[in-house]
N, CA, C and O atoms as a CHARMM CRD file, in Angstrom:
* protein
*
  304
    1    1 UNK  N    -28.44000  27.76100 -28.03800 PROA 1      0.00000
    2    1 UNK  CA   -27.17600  28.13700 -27.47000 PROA 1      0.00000
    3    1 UNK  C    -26.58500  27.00900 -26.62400 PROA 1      0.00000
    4    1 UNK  O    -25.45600  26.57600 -26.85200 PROA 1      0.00000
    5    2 UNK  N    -27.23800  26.61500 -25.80200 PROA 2      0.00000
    6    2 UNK  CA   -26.84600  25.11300 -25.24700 PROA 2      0.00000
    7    2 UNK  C    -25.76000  24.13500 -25.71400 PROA 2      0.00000
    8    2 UNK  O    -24.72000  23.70800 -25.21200 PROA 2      0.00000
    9    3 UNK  N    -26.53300  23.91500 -27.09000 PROA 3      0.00000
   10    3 UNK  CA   -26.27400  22.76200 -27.87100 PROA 3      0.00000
   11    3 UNK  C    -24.72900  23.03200 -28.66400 PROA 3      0.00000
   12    3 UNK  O    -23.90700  22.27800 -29.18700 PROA 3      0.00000
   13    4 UNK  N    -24.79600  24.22000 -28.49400 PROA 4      0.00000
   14    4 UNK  CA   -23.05400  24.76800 -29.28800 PROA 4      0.00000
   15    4 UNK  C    -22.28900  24.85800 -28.22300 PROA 4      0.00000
   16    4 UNK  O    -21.09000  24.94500 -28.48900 PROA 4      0.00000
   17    5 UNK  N    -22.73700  24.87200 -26.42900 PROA 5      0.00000
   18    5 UNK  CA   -22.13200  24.70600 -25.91800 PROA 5      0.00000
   19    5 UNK  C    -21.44000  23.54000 -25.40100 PROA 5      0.00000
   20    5 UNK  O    -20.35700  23.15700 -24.95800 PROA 5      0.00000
   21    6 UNK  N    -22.58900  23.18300 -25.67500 PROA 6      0.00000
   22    6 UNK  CA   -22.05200  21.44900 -25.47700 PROA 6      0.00000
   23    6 UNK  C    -21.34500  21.02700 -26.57500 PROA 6      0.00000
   24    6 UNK  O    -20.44500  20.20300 -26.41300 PROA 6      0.00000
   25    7 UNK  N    -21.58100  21.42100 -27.57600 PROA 7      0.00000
   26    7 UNK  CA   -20.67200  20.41800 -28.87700 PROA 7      0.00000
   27    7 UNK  C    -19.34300  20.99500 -28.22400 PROA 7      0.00000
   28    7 UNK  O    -18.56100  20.16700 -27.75700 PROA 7      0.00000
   29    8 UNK  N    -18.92200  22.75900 -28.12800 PROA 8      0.00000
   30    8 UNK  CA   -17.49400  23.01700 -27.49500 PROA 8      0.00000
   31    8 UNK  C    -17.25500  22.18900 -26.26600 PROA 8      0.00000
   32    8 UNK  O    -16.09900  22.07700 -25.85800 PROA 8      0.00000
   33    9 UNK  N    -17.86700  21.82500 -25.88000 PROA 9      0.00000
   34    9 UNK  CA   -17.64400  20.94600 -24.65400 PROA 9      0.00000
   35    9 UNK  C    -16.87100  19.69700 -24.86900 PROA 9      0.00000
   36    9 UNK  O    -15.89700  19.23900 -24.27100 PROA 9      0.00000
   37   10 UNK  N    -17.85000  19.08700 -26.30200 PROA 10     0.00000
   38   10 UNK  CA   -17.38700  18.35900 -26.39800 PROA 10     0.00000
   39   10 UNK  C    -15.70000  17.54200 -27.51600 PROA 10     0.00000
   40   10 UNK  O    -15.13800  16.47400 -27.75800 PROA 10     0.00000
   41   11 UNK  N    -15.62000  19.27000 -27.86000 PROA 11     0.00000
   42   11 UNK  CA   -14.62000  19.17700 -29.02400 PROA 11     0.00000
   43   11 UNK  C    -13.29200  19.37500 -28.31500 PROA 11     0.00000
   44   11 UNK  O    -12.15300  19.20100 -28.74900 PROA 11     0.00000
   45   12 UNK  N    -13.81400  19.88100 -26.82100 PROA 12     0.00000
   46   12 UNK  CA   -12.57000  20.29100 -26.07700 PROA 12     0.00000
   47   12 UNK  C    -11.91900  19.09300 -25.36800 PROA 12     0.00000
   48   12 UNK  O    -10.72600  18.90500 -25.13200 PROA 12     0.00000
   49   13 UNK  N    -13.31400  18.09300 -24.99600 PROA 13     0.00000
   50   13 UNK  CA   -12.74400  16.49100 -24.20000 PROA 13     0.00000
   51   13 UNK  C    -11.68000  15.70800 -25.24300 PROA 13     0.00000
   52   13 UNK  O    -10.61700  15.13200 -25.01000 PROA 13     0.00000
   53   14 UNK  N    -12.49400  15.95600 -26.61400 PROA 14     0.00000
   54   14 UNK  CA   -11.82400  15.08700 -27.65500 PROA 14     0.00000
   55   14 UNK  C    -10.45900  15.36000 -27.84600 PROA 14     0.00000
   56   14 UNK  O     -9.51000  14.57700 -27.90300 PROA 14     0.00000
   57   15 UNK  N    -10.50500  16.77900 -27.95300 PROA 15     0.00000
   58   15 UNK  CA    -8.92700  16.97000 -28.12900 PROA 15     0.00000
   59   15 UNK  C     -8.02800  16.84900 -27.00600 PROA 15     0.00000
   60   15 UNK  O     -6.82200  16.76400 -27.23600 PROA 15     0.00000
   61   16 UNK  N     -8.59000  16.82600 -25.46300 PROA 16     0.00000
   62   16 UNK  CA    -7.58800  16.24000 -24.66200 PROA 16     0.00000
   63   16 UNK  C     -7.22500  15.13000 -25.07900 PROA 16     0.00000
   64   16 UNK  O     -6.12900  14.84000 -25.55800 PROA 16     0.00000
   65   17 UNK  N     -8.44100  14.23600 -24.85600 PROA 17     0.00000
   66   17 UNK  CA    -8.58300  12.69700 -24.89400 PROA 17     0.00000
   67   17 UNK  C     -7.28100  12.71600 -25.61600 PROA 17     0.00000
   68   17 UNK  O     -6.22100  12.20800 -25.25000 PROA 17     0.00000
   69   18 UNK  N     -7.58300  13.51100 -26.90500 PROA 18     0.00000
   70   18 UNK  CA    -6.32100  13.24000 -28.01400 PROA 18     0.00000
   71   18 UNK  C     -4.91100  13.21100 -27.54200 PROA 18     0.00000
   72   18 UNK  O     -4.07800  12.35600 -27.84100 PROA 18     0.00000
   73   19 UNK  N     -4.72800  14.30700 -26.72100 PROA 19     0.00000
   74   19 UNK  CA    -3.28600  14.90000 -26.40500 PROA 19     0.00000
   75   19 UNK  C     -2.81900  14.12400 -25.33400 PROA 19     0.00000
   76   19 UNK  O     -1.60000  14.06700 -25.17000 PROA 19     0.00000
   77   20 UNK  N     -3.84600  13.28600 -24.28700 PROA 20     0.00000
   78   20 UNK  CA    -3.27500  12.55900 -23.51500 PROA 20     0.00000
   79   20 UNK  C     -3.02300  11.17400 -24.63500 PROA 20     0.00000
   80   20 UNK  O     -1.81000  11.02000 -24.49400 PROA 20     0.00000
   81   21 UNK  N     -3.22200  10.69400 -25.08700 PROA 21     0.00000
   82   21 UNK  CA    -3.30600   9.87000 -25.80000 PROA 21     0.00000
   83   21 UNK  C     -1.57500   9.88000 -26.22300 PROA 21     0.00000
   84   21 UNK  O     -0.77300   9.46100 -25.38900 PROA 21     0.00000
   85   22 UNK  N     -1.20400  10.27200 -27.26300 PROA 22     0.00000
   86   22 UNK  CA    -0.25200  11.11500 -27.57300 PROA 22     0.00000
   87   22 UNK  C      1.18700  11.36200 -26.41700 PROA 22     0.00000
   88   22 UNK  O      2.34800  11.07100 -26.70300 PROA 22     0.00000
   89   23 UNK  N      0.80600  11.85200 -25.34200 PROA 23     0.00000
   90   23 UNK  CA     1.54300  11.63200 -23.99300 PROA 23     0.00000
   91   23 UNK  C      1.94600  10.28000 -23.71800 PROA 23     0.00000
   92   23 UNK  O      3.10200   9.92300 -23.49100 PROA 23     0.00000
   93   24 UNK  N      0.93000   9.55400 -23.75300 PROA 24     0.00000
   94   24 UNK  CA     0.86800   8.24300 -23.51900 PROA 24     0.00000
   95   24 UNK  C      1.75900   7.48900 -23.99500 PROA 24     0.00000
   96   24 UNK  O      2.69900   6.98600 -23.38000 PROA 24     0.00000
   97   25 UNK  N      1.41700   7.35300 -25.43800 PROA 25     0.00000
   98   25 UNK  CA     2.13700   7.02600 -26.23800 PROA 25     0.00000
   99   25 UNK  C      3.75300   7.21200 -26.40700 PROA 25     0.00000
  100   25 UNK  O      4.53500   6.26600 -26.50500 PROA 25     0.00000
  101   26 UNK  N      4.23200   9.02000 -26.42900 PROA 26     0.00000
  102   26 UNK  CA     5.46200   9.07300 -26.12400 PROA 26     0.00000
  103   26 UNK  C      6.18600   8.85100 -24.46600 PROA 26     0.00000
  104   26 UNK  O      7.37100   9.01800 -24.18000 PROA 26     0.00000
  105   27 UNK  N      5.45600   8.57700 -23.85700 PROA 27     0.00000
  106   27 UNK  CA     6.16700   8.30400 -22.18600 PROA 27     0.00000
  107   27 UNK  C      5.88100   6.80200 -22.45300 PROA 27     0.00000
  108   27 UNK  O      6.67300   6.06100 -21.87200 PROA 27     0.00000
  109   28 UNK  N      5.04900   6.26000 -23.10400 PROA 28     0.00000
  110   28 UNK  CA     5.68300   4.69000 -23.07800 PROA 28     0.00000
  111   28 UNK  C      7.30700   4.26000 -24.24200 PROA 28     0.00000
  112   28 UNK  O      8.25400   3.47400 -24.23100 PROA 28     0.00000
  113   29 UNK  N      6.80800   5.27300 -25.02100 PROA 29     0.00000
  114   29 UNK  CA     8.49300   5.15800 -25.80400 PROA 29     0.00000
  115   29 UNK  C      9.90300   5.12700 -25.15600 PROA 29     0.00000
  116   29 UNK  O     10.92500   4.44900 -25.26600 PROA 29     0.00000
  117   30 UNK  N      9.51400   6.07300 -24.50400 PROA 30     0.00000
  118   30 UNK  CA    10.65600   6.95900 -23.49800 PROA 30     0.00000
  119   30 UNK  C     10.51800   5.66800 -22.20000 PROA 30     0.00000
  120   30 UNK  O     11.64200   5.24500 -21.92900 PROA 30     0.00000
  121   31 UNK  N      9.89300   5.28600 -21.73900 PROA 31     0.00000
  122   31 UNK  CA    10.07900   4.43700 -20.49200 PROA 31     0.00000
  123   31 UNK  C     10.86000   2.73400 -21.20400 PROA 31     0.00000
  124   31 UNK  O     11.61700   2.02700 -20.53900 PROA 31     0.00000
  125   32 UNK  N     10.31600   2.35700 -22.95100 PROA 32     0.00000
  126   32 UNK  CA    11.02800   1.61100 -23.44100 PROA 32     0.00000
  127   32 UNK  C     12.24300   1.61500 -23.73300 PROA 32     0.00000
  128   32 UNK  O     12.84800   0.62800 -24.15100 PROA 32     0.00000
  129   33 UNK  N     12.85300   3.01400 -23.49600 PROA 33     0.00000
  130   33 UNK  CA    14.40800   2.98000 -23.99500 PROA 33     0.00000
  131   33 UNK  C     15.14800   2.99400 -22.88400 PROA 33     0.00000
  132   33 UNK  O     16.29600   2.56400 -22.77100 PROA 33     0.00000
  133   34 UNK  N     14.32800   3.60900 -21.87400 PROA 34     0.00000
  134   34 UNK  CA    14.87800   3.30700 -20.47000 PROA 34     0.00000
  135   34 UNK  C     14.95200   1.74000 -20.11800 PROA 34     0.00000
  136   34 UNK  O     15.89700   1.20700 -19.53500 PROA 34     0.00000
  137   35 UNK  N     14.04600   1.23900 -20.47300 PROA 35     0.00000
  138   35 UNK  CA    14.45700  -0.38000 -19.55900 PROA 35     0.00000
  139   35 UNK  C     14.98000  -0.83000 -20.68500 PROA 35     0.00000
  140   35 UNK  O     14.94200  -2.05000 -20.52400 PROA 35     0.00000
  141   36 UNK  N     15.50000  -0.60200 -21.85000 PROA 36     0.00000
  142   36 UNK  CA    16.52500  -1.19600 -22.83300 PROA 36     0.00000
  143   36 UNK  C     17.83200  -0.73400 -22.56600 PROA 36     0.00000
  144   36 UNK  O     18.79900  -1.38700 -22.96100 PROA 36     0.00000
  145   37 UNK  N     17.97600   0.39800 -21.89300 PROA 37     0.00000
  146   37 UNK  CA    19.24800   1.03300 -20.96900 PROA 37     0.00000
  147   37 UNK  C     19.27900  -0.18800 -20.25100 PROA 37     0.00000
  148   37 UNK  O     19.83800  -1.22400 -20.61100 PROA 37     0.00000
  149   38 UNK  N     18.42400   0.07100 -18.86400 PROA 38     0.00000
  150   38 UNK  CA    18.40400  -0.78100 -17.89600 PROA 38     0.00000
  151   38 UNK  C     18.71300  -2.13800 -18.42800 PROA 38     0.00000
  152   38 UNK  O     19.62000  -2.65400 -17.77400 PROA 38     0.00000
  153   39 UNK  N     18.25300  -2.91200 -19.42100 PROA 39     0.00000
  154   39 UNK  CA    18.56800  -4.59300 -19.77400 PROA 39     0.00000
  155   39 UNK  C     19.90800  -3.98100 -19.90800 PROA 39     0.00000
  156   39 UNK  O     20.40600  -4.17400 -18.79900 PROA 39     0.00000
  157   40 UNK  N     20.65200  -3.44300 -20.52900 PROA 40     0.00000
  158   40 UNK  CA    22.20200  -3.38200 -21.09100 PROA 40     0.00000
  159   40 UNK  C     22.90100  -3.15900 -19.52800 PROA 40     0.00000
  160   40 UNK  O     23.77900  -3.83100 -18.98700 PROA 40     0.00000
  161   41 UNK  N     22.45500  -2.42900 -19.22200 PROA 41     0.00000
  162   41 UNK  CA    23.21100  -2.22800 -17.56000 PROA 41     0.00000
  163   41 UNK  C     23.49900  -3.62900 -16.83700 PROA 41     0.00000
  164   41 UNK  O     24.48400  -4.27400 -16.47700 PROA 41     0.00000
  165   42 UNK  N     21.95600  -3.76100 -16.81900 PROA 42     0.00000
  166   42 UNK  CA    22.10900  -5.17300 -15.96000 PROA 42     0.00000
  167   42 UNK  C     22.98000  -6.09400 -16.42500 PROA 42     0.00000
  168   42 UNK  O     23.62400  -6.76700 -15.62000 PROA 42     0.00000
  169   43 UNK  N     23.12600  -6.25600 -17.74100 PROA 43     0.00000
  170   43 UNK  CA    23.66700  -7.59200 -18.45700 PROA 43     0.00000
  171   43 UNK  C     24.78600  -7.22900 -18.11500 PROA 43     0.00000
  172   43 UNK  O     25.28700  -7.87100 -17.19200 PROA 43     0.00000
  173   44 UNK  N     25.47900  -6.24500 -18.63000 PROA 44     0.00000
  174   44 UNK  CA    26.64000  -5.48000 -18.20100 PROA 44     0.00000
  175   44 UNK  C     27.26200  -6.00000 -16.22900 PROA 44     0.00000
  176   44 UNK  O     28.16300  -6.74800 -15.84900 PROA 44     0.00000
  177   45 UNK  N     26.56700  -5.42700 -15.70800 PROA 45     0.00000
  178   45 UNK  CA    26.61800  -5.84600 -13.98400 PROA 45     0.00000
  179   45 UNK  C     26.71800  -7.15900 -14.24600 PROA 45     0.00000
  180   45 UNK  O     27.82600  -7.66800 -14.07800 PROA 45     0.00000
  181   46 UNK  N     26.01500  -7.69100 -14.54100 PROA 46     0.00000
  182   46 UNK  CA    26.08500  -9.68900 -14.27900 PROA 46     0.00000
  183   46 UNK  C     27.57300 -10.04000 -14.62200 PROA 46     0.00000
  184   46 UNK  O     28.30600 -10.32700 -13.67600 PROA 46     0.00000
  185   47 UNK  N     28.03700 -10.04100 -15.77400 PROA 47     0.00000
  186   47 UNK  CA    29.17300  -9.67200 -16.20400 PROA 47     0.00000
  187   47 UNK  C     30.26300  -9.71700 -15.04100 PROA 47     0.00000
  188   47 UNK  O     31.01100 -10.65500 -14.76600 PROA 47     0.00000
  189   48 UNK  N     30.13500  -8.10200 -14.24600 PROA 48     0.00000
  190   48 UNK  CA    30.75800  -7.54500 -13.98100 PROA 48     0.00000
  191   48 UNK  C     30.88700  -8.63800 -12.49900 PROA 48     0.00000
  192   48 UNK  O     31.78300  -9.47800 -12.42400 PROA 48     0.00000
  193   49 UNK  N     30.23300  -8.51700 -11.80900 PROA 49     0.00000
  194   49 UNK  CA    29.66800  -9.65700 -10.81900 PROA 49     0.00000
  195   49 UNK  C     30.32700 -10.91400 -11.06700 PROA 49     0.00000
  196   49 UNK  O     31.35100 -11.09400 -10.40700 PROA 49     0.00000
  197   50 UNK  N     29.90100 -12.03700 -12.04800 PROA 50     0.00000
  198   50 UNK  CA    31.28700 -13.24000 -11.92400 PROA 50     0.00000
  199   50 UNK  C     32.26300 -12.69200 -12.17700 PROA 50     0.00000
  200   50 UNK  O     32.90800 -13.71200 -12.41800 PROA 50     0.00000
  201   51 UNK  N     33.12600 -11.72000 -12.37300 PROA 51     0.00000
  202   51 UNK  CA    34.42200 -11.80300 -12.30900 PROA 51     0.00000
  203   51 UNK  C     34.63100 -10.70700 -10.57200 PROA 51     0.00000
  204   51 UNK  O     35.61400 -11.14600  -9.97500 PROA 51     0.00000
  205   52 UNK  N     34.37400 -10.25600 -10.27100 PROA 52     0.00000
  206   52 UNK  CA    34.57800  -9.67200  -8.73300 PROA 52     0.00000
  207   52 UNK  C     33.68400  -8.53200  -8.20300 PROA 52     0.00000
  208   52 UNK  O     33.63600  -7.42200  -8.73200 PROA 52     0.00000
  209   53 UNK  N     33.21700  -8.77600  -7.47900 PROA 53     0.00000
  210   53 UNK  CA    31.57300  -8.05200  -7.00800 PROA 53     0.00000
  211   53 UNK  C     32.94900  -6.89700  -6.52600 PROA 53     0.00000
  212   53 UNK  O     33.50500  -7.45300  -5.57900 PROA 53     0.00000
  213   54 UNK  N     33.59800  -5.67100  -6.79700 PROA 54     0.00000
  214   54 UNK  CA    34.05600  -4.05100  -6.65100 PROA 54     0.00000
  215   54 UNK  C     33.09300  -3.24500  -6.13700 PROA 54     0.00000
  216   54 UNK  O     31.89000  -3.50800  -6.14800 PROA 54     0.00000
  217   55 UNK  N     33.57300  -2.30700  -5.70600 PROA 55     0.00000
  218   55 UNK  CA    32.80100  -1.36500  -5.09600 PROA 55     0.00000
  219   55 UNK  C     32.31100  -0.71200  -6.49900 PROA 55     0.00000
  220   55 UNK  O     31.13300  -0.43700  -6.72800 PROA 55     0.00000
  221   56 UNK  N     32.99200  -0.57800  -7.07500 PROA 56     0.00000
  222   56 UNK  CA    32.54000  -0.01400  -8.70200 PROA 56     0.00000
  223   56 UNK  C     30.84000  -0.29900  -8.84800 PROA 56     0.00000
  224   56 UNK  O     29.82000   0.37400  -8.99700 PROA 56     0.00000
  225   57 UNK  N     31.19400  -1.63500  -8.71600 PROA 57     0.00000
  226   57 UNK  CA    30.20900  -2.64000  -9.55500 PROA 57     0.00000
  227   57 UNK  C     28.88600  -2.39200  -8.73500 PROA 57     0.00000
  228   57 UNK  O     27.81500  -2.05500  -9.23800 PROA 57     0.00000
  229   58 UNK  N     29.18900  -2.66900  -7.02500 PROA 58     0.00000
  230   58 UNK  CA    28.14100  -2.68800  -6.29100 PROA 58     0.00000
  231   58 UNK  C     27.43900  -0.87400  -6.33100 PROA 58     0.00000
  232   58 UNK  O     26.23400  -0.78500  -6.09600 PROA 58     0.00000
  233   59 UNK  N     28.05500   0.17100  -6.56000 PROA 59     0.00000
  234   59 UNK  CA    27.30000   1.25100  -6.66700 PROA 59     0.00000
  235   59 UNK  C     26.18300   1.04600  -8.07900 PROA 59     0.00000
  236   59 UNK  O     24.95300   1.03500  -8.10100 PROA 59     0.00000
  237   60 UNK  N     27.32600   0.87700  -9.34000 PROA 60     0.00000
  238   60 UNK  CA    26.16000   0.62500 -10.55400 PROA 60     0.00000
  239   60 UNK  C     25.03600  -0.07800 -10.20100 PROA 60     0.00000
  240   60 UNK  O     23.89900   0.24200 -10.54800 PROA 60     0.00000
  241   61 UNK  N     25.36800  -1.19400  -9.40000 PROA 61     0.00000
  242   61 UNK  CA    23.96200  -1.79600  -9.08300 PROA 61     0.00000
  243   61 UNK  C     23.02200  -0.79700  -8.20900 PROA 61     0.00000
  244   61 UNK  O     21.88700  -0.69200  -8.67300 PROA 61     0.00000
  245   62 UNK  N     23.32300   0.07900  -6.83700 PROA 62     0.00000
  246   62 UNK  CA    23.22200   0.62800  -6.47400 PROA 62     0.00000
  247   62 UNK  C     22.26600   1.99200  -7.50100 PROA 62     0.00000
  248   62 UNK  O     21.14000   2.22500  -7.06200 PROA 62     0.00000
  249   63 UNK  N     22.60700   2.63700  -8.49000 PROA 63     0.00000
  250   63 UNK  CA    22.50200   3.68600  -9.11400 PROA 63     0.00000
  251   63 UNK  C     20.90300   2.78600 -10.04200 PROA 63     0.00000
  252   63 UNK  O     19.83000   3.32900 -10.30500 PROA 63     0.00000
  253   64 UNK  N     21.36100   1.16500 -10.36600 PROA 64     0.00000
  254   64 UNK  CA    20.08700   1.09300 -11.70400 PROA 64     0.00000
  255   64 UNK  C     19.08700   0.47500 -10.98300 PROA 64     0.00000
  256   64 UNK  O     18.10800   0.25200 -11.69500 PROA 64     0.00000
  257   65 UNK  N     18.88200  -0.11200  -9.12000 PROA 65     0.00000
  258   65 UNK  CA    18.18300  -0.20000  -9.04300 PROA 65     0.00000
  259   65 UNK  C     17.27900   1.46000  -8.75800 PROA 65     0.00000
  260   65 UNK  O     16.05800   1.58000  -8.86100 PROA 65     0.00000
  261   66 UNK  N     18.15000   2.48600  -8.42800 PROA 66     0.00000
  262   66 UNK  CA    17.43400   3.97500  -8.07600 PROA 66     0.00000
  263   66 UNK  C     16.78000   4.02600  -9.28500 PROA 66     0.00000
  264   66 UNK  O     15.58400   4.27000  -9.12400 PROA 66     0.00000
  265   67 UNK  N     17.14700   3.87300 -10.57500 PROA 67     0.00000
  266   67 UNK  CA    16.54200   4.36100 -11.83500 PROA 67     0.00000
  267   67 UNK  C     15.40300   3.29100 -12.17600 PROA 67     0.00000
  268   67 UNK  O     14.31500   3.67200 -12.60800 PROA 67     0.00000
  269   68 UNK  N     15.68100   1.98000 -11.97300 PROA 68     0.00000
  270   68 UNK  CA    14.26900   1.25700 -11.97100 PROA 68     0.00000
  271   68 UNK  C     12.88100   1.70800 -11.47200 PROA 68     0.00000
  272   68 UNK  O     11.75700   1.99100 -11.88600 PROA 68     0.00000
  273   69 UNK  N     13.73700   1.59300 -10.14700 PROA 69     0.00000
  274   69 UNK  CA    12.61000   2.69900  -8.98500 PROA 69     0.00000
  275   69 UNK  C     11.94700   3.75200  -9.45300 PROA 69     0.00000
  276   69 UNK  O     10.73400   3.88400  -9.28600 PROA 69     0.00000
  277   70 UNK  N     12.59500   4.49600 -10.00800 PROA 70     0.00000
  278   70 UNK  CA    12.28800   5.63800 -10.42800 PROA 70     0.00000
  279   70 UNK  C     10.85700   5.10600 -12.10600 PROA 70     0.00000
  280   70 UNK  O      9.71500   5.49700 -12.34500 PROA 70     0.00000
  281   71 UNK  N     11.60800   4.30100 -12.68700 PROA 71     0.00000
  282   71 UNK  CA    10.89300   4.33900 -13.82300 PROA 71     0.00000
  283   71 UNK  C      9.17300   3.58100 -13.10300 PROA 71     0.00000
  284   71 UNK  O      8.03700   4.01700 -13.29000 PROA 71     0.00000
  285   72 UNK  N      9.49000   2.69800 -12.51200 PROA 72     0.00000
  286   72 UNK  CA     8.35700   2.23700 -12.29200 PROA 72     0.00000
  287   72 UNK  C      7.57000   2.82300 -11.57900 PROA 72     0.00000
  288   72 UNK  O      6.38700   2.50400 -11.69200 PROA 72     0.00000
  289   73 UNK  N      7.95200   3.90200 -10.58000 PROA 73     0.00000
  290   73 UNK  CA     7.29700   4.98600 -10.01700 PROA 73     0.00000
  291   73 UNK  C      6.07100   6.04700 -10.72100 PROA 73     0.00000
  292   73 UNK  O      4.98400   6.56500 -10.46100 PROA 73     0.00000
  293   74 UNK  N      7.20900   5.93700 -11.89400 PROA 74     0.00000
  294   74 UNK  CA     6.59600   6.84400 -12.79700 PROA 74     0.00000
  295   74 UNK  C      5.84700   6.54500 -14.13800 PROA 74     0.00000
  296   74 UNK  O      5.82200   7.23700 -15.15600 PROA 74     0.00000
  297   75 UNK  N      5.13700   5.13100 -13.84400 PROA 75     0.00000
  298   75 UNK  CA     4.48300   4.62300 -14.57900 PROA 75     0.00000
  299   75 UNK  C      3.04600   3.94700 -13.90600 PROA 75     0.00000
  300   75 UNK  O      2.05300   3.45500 -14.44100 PROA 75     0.00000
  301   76 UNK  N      3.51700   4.21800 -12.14300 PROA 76     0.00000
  302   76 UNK  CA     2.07300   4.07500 -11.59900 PROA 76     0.00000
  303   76 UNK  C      1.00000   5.40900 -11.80300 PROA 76     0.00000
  304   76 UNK  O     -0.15600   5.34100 -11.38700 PROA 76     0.00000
C-alpha cells in the first residue's frame, strides 16, 4: 500500500511540475509582448521628446515607466 502511495505521490508532483511549467512558459509569452509594447512606446516617446518634451509626452513616460515596474515586479 505504501508504494501506490507513493507512486500517487509521485504522479501528482509530475503533473504540477508539468502545469507550472506550462505557466511558465505562457507568462514568459505574455511578459514578451509586453516589453515589445514597451520597445514601441519607448521608441515612440524618444520621438516624441526631440521634437518637445509636452506634458502629453512626460505622463506617457510617466504611465510606461509604472508598467515596466510593474512587469519586472512580476517576474521576480
Amino acid at each position: 500500500m505504501a508504494q501506490l502511495q507513493i507512486k500517487k505521490a509521485l504522479d501528482e508532483l509530475t503533473t504540477l511540475r508539468d502545469e507550472v511549467r506550462v505557466k511558465l512558459h505562457l507568462a514568459g509569452m505574455d511578459a514578451k509582448q509586453n516589453l515589445s509594447w514597451l520597445d514601441d512606446q519607448i521608441a515612440e516617446l524618444e520621438k516624441s521628446s526631440e521634437r518637445a518634451l509636452t506634458d502629453a509626452t512626460r505622463d506617457a513616460i510617466t504611465k510606461s515607466i509604472k508598467k515596466l515596474e510593474a512587469l519586472k515586479s512580476s517576474l521576480a
